[in-house]
N, C-alpha and C positions, 0 to 999 in steps of 0.2 A: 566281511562286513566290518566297519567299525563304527566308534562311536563317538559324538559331535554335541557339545550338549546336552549329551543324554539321547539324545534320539538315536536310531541307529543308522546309518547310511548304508546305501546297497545302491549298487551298478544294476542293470540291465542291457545285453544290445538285442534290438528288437527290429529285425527284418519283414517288412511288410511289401507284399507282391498282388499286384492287380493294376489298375489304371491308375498310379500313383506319380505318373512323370511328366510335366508340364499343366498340370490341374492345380499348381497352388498346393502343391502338399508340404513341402518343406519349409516356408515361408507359415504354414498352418502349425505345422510340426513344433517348429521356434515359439510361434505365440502360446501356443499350452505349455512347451517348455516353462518358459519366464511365469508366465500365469501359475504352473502349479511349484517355481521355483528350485527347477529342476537346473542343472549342469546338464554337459556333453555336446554332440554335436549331432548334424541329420544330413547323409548324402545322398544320390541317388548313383547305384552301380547297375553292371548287369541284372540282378538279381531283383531291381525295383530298388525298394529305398532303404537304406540301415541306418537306425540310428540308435545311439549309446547313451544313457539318460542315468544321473544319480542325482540321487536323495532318499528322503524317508521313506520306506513300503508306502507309508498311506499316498503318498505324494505321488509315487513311482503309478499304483493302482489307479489312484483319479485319472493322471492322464493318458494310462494304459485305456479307462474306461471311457475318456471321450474319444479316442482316439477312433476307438473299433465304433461306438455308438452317432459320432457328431462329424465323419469326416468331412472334407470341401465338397460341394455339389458335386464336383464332376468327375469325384475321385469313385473309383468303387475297388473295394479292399476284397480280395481273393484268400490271403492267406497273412499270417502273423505266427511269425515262432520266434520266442521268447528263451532268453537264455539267463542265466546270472553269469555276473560277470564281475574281477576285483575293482575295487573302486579306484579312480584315479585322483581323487579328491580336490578334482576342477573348479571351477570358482566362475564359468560364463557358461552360455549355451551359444553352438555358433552354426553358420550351416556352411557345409563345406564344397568343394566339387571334387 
């Protein structure tokens, strides 16, 4: 972690598996991004979709919590595992392939 501010900053990359691909989720994914003023990017792989997110815990938590709680209609989210991760200290959010 470091510190920005005063605040602290922290990475997470956060793997989520279910109907996640072709429903609007990484296009979803970016606007909580920006909305909760997050960096990193969202791709979708074998695995369903990872994506790499920093900023503040509180920041990181909201859109950990809209994420699991407000998915896209057509999304339905099977699993989420959650890692820390070092900060890259990015400056955009972007979605990649």
């Amino acid at each position: 972690m470091s510190s920005a501010m005063g605040s602290t900053i922290s990475r997470r990359r956060i793997i989520v598996q279910g109907i996640v691909q072709g429903v609007g989720f990484r296009p979803f994914v970016y606007g909580q991004a920006l909305n909760w003023g997050l960096s990193g990017f969202v791709l979708n792989d074998s695995q369903g979709v990872t994506i790499e997110v920093e900023g503040t815990s509180e920041a990181l938590d909201g859109f950990q919590r809209t994420l699991s709680r407000q998915p896209p209609p057509l999304a339905r989210i099977d699993s989420v595992a959650t890692e820390a991760i070092p900060p890259r200290h990015e400056h955009a959010f972007v979605i990649t392939h």
